[in-house]
C-alpha positions as CSV (number, residue, x, y, z in Angstrom):
1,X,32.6,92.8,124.1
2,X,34.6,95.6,125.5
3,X,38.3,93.1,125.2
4,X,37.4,92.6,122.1
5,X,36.7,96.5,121.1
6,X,40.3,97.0,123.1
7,X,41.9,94.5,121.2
8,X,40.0,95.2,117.7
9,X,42.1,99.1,118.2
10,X,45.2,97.8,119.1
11,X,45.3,95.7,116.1
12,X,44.6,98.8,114.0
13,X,46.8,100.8,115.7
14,X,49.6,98.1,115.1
15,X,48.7,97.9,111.3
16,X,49.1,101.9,111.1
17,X,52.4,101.7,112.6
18,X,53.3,99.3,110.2
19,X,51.6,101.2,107.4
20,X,53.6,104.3,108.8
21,X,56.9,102.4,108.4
22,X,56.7,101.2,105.2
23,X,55.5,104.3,103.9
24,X,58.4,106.0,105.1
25,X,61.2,103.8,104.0
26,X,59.2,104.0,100.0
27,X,58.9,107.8,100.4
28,X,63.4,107.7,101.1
29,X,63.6,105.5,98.4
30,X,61.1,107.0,95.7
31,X,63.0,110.2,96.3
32,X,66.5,108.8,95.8
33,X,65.3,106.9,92.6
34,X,63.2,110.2,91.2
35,X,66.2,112.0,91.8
36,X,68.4,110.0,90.9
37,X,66.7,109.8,87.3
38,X,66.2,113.5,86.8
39,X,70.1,114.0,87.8
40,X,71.7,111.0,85.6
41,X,73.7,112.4,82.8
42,X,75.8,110.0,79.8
43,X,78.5,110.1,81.6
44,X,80.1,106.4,82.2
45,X,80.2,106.0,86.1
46,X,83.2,104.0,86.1
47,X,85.4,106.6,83.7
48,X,88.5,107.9,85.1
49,X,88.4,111.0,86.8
50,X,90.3,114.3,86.1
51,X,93.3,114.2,87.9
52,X,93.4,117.0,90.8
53,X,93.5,117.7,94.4
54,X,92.6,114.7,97.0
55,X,90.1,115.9,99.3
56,X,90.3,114.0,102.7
57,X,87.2,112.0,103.8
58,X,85.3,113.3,106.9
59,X,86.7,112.1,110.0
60,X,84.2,110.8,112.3
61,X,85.3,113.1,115.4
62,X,82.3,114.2,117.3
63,X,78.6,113.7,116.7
64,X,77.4,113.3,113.4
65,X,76.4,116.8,112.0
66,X,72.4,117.2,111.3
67,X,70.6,118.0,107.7
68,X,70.6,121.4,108.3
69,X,74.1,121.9,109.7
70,X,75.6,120.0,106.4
71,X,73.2,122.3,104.4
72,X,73.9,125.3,105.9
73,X,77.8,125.0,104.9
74,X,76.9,125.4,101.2
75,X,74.9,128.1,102.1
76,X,71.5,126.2,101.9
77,X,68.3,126.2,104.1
78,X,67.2,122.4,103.6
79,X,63.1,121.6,103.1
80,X,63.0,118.6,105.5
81,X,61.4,116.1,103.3
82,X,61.7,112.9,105.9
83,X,62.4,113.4,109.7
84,X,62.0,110.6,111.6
85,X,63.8,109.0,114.5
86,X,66.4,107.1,112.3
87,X,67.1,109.4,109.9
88,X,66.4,112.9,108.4
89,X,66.3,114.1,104.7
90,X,66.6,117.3,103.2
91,X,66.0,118.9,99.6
92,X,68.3,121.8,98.8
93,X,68.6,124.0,96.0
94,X,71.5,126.1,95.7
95,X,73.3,128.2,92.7
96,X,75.5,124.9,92.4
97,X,72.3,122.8,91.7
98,X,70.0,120.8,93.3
99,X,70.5,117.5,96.1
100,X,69.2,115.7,99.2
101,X,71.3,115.8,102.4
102,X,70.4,112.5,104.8
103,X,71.4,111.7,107.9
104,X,71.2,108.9,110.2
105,X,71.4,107.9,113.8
106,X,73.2,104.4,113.5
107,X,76.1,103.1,110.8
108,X,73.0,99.8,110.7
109,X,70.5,102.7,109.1
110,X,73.3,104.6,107.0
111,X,74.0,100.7,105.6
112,X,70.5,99.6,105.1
113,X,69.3,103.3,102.9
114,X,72.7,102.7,101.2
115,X,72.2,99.5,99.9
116,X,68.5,100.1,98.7
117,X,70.1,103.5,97.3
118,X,70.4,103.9,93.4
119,X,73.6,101.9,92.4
120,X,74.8,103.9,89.8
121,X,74.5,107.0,90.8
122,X,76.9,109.3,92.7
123,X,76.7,109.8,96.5
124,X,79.0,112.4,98.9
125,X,79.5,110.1,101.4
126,X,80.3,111.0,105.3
127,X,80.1,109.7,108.9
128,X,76.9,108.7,109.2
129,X,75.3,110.9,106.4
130,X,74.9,111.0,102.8
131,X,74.6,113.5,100.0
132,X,72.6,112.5,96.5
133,X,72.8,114.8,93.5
134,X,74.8,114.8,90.2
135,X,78.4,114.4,89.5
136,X,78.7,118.5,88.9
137,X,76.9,118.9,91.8
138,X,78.9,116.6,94.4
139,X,82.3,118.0,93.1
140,X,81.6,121.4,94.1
141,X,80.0,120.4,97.4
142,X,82.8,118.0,98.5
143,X,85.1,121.1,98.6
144,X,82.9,122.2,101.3
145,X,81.6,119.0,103.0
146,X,84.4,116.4,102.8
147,X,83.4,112.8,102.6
148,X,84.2,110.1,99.9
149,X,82.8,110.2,96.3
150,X,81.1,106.9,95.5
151,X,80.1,106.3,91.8
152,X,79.3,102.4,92.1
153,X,79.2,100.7,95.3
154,X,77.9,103.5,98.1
155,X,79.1,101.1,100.9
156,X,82.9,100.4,100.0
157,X,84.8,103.0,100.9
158,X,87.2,103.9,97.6
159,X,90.5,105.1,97.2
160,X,90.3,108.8,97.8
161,X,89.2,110.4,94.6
162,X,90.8,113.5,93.4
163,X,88.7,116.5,92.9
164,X,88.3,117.9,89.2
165,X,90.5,120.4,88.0
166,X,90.0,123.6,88.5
């Protein structure tokens, strides 16, 4: 009786585990999406963009930078909405509006949010993280963060995209 009290826990404790993952990966992508909504505009994604200044994409020299080190070079304290071991996700709001740094361990977990990330919607795109917010938004942080601008596809890397005017 007592193997199959054991054995009767470990199943339960398996199933929360599993309960605990999936949570966690609809909690990332009930975010993006709930986000993504509140931030979409009229805009066509795949318009031309003002001609400008190219802003070079982040080189990948170094360890990846953490949530709060992105956040805290537009002057922002992020509220750490996911932190687990993969990958960490922060809400900021800042004077330039409002958007969710991520960040992740491995290019396999970047790849894997990215393609279950809204399509048409705008991500600031680095080595190994990811900022979501609106097209306003990403302009004014890319002067500070770097990274590529992706309206469509977040996985392709584009042609560098020239900043707005200004």
């Amino acid at each position: 009786m007592r193997a199959a009290g054991r054995t009767s826990r470990m199943l339960t404790h398996s199933r929360q585990a599993g309960v605990a993952r999936n949570l966690r990966a609809i909690t990332v992508v009930t975010l993006a999406l709930s986000f993504s909504l509140a931030c979409s505009g009229n805009q066509d994604p795949g318009a031309p963009e003002a001609a400008g200044n190219v802003i070079p994409a982040a080189a990948p020299s170094g360890p990846p930078p953490t949530v709060e080190e992105l956040a805290d070079k537009v002057d922002c304290k992020p509220d750490i909405q996911v932190d687990a071991v993969d990958m960490r996700q922060g809400h900021c709001k800042t004077p330039v509006g409002e958007f969710f740094v991520t960040t992740f361990i491995t290019q396999s977990g970047k790849d894997q949010w990215m393609d279950a990330a809204p399509e048409y919607n705008p991500h600031l795109v680095g080595n190994l993280w990811t900022v979501l917010g609106s097209r306003k938004v990403l302009d004014e942080l890319r002067k500070e963060l770097g990274g590529d601008l992706h309206l469509k596809d977040h996985r392709m890397t584009p042609a560098p995209t020239p900043a707005p005017a200004g």
